[in-house]
MARFI-450589 format. One record per residue (C-alpha): residue number from 1; residue in three letters; y, z negated, x negated. Coordinates in pm, whole numbers. Example, Ala and Ser with C-alpha at 12.3 -4.5 7.8 and 13.67 -1.06 7.14 Angstrom:
residues 2
+------+------+--------+--------+--------+
| resi | resn |      Y |      Z |      X |
+------+------+--------+--------+--------+
|    1 |  ALA |   -450 |   -780 |  -1230 |
|    2 |  SER |   -106 |   -714 |  -1367 |
+------+------+--------+--------+--------+
END
This chain:
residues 397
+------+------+--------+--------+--------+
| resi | resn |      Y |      Z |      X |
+------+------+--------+--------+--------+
|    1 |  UNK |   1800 |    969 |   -993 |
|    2 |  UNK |   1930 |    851 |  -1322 |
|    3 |  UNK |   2057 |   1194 |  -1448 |
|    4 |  UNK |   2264 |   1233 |  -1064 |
|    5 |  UNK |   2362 |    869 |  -1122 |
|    6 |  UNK |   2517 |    925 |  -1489 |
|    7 |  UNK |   2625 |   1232 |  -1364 |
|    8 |  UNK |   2865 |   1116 |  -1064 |
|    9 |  UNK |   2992 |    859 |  -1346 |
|   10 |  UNK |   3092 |   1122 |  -1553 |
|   11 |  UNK |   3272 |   1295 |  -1320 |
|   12 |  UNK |   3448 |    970 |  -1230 |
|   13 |  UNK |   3530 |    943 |  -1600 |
|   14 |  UNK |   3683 |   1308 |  -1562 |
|   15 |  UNK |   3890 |   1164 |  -1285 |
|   16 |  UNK |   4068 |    870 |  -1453 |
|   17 |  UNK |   4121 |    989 |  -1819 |
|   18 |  UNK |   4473 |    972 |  -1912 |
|   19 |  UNK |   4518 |    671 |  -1664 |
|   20 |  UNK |   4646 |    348 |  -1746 |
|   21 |  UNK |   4424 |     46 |  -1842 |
|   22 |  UNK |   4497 |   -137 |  -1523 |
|   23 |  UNK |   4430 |    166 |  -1345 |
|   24 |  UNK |   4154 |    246 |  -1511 |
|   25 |  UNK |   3985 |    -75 |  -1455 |
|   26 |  UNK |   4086 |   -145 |  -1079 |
|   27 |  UNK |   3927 |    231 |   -990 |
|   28 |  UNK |   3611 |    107 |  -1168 |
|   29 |  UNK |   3653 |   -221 |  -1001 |
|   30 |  UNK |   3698 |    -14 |   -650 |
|   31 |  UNK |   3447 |    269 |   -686 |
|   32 |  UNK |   3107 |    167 |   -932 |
|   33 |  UNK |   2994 |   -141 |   -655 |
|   34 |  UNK |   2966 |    200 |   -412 |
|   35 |  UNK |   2792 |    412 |   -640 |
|   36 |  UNK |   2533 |    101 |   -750 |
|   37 |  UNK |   2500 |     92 |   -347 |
|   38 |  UNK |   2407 |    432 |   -247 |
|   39 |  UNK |   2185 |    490 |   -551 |
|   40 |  UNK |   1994 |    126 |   -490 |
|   41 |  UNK |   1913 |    251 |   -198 |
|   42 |  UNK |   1743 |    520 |   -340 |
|   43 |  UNK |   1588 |    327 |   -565 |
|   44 |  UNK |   1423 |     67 |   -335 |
|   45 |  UNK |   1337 |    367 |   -102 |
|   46 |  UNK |   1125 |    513 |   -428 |
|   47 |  UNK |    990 |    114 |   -514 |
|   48 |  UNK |    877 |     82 |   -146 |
|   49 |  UNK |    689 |    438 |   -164 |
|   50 |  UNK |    513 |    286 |   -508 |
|   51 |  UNK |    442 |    -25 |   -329 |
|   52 |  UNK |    255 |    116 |    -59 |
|   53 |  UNK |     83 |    359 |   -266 |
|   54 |  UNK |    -88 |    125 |   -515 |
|   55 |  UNK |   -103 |   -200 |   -275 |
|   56 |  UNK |   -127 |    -16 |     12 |
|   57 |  UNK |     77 |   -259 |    259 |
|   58 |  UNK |    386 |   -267 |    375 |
|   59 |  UNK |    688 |   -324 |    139 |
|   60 |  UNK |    986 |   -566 |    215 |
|   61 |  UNK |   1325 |   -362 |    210 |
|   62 |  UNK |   1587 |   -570 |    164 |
|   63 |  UNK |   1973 |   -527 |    167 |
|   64 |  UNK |   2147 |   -778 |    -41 |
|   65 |  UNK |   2500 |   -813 |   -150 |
|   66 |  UNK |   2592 |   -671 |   -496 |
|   67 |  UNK |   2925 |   -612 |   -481 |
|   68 |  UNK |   2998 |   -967 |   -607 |
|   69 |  UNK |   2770 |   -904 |   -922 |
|   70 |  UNK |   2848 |   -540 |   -981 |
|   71 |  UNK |   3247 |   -609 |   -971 |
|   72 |  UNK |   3179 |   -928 |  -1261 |
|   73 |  UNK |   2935 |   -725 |  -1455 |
|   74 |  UNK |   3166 |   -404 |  -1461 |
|   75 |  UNK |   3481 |   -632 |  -1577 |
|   76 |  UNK |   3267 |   -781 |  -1874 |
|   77 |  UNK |   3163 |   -409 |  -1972 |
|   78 |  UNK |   3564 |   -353 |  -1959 |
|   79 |  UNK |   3646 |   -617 |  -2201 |
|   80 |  UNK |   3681 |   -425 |  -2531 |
|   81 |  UNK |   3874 |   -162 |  -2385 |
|   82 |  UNK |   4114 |   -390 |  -2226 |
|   83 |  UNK |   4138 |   -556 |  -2513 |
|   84 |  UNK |   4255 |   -224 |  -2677 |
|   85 |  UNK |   3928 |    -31 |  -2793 |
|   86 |  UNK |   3936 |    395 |  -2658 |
|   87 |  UNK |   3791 |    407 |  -2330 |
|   88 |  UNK |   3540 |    632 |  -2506 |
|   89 |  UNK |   3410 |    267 |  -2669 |
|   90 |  UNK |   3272 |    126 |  -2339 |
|   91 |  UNK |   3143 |    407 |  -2137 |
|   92 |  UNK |   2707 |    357 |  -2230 |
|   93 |  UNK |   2860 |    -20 |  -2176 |
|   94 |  UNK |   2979 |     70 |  -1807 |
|   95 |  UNK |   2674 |    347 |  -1758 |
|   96 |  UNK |   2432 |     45 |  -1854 |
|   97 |  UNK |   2561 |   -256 |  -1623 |
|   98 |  UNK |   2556 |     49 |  -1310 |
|   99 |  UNK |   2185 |    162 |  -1361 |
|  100 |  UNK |   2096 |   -179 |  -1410 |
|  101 |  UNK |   2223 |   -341 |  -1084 |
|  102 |  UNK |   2112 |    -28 |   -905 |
|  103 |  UNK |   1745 |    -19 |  -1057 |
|  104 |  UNK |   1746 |   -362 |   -985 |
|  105 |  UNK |   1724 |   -266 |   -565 |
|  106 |  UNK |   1413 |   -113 |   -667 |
|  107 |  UNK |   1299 |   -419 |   -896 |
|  108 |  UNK |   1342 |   -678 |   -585 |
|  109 |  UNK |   1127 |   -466 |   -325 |
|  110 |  UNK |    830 |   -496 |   -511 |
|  111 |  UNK |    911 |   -886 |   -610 |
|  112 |  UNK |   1031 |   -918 |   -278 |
|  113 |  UNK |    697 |   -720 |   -142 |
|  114 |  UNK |    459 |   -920 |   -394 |
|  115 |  UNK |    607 |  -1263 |   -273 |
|  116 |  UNK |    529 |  -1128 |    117 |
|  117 |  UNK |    147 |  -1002 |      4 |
|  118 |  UNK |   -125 |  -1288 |    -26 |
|  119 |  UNK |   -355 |  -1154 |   -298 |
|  120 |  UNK |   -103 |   -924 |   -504 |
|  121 |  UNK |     70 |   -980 |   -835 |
|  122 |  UNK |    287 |   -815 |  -1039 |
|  123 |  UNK |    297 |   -727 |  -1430 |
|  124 |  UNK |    574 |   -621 |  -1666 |
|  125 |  UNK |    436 |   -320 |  -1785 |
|  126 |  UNK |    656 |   -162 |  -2090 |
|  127 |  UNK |    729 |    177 |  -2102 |
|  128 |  UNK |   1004 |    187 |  -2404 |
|  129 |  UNK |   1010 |    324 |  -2744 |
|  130 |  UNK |   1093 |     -5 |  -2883 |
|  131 |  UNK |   1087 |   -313 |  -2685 |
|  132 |  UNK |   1290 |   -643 |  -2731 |
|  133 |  UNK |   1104 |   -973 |  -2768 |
|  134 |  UNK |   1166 |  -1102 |  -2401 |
|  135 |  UNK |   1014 |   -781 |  -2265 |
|  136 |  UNK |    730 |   -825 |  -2488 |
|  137 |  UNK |    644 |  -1205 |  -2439 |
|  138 |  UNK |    676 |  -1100 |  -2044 |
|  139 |  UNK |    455 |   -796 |  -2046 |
|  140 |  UNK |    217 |  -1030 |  -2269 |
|  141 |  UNK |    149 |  -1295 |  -1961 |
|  142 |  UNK |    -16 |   -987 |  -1761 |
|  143 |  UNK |    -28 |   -987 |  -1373 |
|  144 |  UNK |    146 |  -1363 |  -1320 |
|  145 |  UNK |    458 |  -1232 |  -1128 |
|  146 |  UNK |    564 |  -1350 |   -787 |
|  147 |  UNK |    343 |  -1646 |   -767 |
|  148 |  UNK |    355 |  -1953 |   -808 |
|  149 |  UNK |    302 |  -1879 |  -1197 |
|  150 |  UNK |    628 |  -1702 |  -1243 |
|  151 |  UNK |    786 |  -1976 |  -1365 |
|  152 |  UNK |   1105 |  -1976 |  -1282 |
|  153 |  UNK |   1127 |  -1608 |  -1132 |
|  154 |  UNK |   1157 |  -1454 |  -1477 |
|  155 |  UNK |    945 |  -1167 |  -1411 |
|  156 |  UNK |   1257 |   -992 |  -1229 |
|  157 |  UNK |   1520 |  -1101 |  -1458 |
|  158 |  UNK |   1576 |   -732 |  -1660 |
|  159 |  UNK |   1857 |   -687 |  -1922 |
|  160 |  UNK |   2131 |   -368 |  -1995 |
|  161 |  UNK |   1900 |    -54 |  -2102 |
|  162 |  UNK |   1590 |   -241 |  -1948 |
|  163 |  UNK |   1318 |     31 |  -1901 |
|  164 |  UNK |   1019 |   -230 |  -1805 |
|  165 |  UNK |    801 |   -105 |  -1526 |
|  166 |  UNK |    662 |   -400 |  -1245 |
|  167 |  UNK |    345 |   -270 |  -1159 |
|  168 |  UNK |    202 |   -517 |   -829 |
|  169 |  UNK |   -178 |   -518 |   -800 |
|  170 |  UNK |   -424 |   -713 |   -661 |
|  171 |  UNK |   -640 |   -948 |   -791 |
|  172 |  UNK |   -659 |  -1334 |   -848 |
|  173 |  UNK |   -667 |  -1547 |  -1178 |
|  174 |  UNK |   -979 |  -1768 |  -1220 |
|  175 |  UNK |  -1106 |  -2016 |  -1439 |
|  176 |  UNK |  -1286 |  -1939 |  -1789 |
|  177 |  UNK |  -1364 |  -2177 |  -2033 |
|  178 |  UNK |  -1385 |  -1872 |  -2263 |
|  179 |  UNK |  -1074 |  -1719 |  -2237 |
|  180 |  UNK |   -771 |  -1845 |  -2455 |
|  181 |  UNK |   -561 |  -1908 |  -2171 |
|  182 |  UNK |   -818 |  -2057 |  -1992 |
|  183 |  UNK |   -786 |  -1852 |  -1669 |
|  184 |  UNK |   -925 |  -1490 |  -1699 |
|  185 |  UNK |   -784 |  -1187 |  -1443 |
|  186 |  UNK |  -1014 |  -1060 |  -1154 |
|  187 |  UNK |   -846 |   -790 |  -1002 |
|  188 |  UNK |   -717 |   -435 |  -1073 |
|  189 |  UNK |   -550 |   -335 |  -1396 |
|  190 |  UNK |   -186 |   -256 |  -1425 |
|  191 |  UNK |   -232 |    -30 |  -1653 |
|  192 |  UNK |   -210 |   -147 |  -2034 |
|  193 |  UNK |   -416 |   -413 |  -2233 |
|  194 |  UNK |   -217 |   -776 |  -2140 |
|  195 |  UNK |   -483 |   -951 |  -2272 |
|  196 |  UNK |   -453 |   -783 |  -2619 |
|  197 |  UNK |    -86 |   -807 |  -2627 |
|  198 |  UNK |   -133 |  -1201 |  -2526 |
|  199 |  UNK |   -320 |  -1267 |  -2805 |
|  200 |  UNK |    -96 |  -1060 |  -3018 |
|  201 |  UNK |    234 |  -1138 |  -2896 |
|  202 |  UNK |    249 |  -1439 |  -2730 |
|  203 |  UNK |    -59 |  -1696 |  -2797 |
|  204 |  UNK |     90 |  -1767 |  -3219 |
|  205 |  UNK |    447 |  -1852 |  -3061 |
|  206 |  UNK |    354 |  -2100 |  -2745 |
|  207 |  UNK |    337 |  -2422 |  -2845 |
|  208 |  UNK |    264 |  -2684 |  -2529 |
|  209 |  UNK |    553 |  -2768 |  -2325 |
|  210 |  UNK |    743 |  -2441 |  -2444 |
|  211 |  UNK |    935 |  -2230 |  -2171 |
|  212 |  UNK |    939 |  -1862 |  -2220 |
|  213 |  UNK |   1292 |  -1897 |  -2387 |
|  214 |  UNK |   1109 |  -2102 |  -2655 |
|  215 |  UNK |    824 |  -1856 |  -2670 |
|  216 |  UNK |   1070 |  -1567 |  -2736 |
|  217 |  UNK |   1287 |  -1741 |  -2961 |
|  218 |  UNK |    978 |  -1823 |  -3211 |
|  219 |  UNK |    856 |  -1468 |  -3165 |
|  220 |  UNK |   1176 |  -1325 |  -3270 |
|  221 |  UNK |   1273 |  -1571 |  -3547 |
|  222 |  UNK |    901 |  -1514 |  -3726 |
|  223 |  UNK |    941 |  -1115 |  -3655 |
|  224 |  UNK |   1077 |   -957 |  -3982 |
|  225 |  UNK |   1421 |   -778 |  -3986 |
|  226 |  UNK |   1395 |   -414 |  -3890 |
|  227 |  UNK |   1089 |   -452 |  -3671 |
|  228 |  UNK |   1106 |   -355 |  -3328 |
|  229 |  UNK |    898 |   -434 |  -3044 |
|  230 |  UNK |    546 |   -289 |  -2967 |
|  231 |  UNK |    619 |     91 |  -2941 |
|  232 |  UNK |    530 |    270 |  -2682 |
|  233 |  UNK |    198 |    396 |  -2708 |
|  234 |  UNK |   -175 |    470 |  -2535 |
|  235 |  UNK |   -193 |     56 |  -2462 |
|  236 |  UNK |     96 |    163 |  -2204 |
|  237 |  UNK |    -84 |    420 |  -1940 |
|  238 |  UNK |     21 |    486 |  -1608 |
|  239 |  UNK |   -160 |    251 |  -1326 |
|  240 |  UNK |   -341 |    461 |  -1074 |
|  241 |  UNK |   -410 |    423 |   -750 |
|  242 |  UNK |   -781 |    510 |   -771 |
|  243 |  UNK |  -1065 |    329 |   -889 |
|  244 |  UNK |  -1326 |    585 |   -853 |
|  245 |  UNK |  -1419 |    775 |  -1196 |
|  246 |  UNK |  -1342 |   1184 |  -1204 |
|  247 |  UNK |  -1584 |   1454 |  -1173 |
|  248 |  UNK |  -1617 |   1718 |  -1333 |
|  249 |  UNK |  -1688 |   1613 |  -1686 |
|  250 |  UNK |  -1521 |   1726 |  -1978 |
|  251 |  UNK |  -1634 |   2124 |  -1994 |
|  252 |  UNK |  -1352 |   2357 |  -1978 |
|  253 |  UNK |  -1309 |   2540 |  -1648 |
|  254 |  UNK |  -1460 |   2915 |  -1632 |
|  255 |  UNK |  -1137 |   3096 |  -1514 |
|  256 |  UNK |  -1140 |   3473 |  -1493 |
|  257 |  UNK |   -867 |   3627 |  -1754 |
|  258 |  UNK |   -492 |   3650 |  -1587 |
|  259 |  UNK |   -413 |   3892 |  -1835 |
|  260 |  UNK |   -225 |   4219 |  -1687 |
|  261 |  UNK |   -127 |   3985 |  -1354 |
|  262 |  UNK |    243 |   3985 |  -1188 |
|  263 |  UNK |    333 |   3618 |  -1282 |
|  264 |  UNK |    518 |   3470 |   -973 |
|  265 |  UNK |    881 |   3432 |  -1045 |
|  266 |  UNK |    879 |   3063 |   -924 |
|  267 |  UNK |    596 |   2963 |  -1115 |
|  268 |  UNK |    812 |   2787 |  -1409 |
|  269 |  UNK |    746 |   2505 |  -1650 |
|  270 |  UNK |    928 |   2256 |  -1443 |
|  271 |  UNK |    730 |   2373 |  -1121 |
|  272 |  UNK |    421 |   2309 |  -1328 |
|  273 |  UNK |    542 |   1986 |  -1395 |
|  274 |  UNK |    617 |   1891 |  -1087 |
|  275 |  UNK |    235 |   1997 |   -995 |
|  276 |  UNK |     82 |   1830 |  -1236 |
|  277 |  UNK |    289 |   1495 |  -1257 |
|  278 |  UNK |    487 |   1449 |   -900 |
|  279 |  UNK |    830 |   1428 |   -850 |
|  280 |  UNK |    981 |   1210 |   -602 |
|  281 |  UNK |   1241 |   1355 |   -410 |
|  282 |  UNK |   1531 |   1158 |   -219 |
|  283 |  UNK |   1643 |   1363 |     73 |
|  284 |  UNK |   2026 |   1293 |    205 |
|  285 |  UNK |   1881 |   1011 |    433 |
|  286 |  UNK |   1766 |    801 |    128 |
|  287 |  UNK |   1409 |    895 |    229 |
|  288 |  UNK |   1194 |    873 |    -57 |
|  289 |  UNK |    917 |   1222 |    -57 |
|  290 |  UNK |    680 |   1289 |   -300 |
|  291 |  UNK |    582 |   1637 |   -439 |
|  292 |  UNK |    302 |   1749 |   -620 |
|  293 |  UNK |    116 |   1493 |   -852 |
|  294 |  UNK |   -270 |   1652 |   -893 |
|  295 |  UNK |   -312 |   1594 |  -1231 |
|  296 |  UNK |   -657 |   1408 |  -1304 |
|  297 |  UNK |   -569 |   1044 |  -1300 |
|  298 |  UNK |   -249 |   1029 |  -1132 |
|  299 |  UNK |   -356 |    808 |   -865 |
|  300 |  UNK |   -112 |    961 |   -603 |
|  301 |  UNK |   -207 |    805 |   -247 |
|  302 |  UNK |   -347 |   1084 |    -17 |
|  303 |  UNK |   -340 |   1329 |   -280 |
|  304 |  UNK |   -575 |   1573 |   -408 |
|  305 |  UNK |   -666 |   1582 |   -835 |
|  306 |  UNK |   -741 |   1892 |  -1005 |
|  307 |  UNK |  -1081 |   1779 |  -1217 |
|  308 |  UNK |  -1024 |   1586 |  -1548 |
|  309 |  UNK |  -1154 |   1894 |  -1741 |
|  310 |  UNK |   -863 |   2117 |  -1612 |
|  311 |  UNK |   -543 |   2115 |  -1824 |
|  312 |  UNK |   -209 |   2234 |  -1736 |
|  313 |  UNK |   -268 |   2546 |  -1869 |
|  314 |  UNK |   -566 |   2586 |  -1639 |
|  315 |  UNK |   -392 |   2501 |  -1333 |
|  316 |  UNK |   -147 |   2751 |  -1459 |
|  317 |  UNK |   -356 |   3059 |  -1487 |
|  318 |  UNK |   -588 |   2939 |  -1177 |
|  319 |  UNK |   -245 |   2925 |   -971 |
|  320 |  UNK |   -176 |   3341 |  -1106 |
|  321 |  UNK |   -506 |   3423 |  -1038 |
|  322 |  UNK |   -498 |   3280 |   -693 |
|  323 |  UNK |   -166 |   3447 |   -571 |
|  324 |  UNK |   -321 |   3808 |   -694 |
|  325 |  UNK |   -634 |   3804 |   -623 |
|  326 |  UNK |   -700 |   3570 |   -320 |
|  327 |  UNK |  -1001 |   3513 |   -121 |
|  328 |  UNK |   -828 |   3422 |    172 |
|  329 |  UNK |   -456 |   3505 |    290 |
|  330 |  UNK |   -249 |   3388 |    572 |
|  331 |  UNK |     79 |   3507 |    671 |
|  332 |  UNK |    286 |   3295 |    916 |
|  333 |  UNK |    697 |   3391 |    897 |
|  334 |  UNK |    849 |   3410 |    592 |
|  335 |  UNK |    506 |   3235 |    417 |
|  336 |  UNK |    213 |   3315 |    254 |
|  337 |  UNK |    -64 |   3137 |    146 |
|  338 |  UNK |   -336 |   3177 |    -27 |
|  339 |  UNK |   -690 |   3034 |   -135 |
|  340 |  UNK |   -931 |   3088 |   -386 |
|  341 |  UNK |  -1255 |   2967 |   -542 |
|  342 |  UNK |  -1231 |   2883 |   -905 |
|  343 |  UNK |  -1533 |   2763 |  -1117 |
|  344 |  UNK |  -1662 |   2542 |   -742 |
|  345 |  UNK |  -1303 |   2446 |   -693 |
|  346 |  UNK |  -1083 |   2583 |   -379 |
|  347 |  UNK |   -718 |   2641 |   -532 |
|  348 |  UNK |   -454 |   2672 |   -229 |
|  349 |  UNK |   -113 |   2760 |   -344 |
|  350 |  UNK |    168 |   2902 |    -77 |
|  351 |  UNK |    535 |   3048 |   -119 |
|  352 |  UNK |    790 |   3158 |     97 |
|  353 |  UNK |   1114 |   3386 |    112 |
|  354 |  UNK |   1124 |   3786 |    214 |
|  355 |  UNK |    972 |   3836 |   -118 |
|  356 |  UNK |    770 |   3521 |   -137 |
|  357 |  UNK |    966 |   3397 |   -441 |
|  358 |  UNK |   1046 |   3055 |   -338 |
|  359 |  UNK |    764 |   2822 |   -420 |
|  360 |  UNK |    585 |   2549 |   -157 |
|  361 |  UNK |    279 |   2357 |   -261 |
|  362 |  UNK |    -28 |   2440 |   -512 |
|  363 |  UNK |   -325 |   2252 |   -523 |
|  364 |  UNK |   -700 |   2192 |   -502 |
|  365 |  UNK |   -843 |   2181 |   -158 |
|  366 |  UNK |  -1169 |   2073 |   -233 |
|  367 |  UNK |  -1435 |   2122 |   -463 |
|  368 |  UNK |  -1632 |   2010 |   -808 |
|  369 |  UNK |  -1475 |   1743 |   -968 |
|  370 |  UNK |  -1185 |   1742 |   -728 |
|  371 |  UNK |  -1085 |   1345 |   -621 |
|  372 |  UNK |   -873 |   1241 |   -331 |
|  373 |  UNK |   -706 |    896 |   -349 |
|  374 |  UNK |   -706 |    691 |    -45 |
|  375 |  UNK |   -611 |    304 |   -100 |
|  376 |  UNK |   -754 |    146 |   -382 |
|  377 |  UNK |  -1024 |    380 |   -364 |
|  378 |  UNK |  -1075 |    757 |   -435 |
|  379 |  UNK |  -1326 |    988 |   -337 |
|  380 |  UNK |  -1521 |   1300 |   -437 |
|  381 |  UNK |  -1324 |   1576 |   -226 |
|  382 |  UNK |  -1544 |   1845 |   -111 |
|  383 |  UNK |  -1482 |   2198 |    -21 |
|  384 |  UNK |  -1379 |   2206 |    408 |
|  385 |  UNK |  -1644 |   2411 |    572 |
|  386 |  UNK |  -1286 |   2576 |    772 |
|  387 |  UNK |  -1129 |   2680 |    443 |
|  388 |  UNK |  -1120 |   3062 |    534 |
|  389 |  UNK |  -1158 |   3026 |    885 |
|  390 |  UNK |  -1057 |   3315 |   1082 |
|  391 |  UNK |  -1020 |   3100 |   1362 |
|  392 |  UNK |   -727 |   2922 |   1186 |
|  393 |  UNK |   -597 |   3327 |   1110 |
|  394 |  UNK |   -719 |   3348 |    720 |
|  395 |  UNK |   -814 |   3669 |    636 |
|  396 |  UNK |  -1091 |   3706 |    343 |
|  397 |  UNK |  -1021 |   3926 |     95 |
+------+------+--------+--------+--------+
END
């Protein structure tokens, strides 16, 4: 969604080149609080989806008014070039304010979600390169947000270029006499060490009585000059749905040789990808649909995961190997699908098109190793007794 955001903004920069300052800055004035609207929607559509699949109740979806705060934001981003700079000067300025007021639809569904859901918290979880000290020092307080120990709402307060993740769990905070803090967290983890980065980050700047201003302010005065945030890193994995461990251990996969095979035409790196990692569609209605995601430890709810041992590689060659040399077919139209054990696993991939070159689904039906995530729990997915039924029209090779 960002890359068709800043897209439609540089088209709109295409547009108004060459026009006068007022101009200029009345069309931005007119047009960006529309363009922040139809792509927050999009963005709380995809926040509601992630809501529901790690929580597993139903989100809140607001629809507040940000025309007042888009128009003010957009003017400050206009200063220097009304002022005189090139236009060229406060485009990332412009692009920056617009991604952050529409990310921030997204942001307030799960705040708005995790204030409507006894039992749930959220964490800022950071995903950035570098990170400033205010992202740090919040990531650092773990799973507090939305409660009654967000003090002050600051856990959805984000900056220009913000790339913090809230991640909403469940869980509660209890007593422990052993814990620095004094409370320890019983729940599920949003996926990095808080615990390590409070000691780290925020424990040798809180003094008592200190807000998280003053917190941030000490951490960034004692950090030296030149040093950045933590970096991203393995502290900062993605949460998963699941609990359950994976199956399958860590021994490679025993997959016949492809070599010599027709590789399908649609069967790309980005299709792989998409496989592997999910990609979350937005149709024209502003639905939020998500495609793919079996890679081992994705947590995707209602999806199936290829085992841990399998790389992408694997899945690759298992997908060629299925499509030429099936164990069951089915034709129905313009589709064909196909299925095929693999070292215990049943592999199902399908295409469509008068030459089947336009690609569907491929995944594991069942099998060794293979999980399926249901909420908050996953589950050892084993191989349908129906999987090349000929009742249901599949026809073993």
């Amino acid at each position: 969604m960002e890359e068709a955001l800043l897209a439609d903004l540089d088209r709109l920069w295409d547009q108004i080149k060459g026009w006068d300052r007022v101009a200029v800055e009345n069309a931005l004035v007119e047009l960006l609080p529309g363009i922040v609207d139809a792509y927050g929607a999009a963005y709380a559509e995809v926040a509601a989806l992630w809501f529901e699949q790690l929580v597993g109740s139903s989100p809140v979806v607001g629809s507040p008014d940000r025309r007042e705060a888009v128009t003010r934001s957009v003017r400050y981003a206009l200063r220097p070039y009304l002022e005189g700079a090139a236009l060229g000067v406060v485009q990332s300025r412009v692009a920056s304010v617009v991604l952050r007021h529409a990310r921030q639809a997204g942001r307030d569904v799960i705040d708005d979600s995790v204030r409507a859901t006894p039992g749930v918290r959220y964490a800022r979880r950071l995903t950035g390169t570098e990170n400033c000290d205010f992202c740090v020092i919040l990531a650092s307080r773990g799973p507090v947000y939305g409660t009654e120990l967000d003090a002050g709402g600051w856990g959805n307060r984000y900056h220009d270029d913000c790339d913090c993740e809230p991640v909403p769990v469940r869980g509660q905070w209890r007593p422990d006499s052993d814990s620095p803090r004094g409370v320890s967290w019983d729940g599920e983890n949003p996926g990095y060490d808080f615990e390590e980065l409070y000691l780290d980050e925020y424990r040798p700047y809180w003094r008592p009585g200190d807000k998280i201003t003053d917190v941030t302010r000490r951490r960034r005065d004692a950090r030296p000059a030149g040093r950045p945030g933590r970096p991203k890193g393995s502290k900062n994995k993605k949460p998963k749905v699941a609990t359950g461990a994976g199956g399958g251990g860590k021994k490679p996969p025993v997959i016949p040789s492809v070599e010599g095979m027709d590789v399908p035409e649609w069967l790309t790196d980005r299709v792989l990808d998409k496989i592997m990692n999910g990609v979350i569609w937005v149709d024209r209605s502003g639905k939020a649909i998500l495609h793919g995601g079996h890679k081992h430890g994705k947590g995707w709810l209602n999806k199936t995961e290829f085992p841990e041992s399998w790389t992408t590689d694997d899945v690759r060659k298992a997908i060629i190997l299925t499509w030429n040399k099936p164990d069951a077919v089915r034709f129905s139209g313009d589709r064909r699908e196909t299925r095929k054990i693999i070292d215990g696993v049943v592999v199902h991939v399908s295409a469509y098109g008068r030459h089947y070159d336009r690609f569907i689904a491929a995944y594991p039906l069942g099998g060794a190793g293979v999980r399926e995530n249901r909420i908050n729990k996953s589950y050892n997915k084993v191989i349908p007794p129906d999987w090349n039924d000929k009742r249901q029209r599949w026809q073993r090779s």
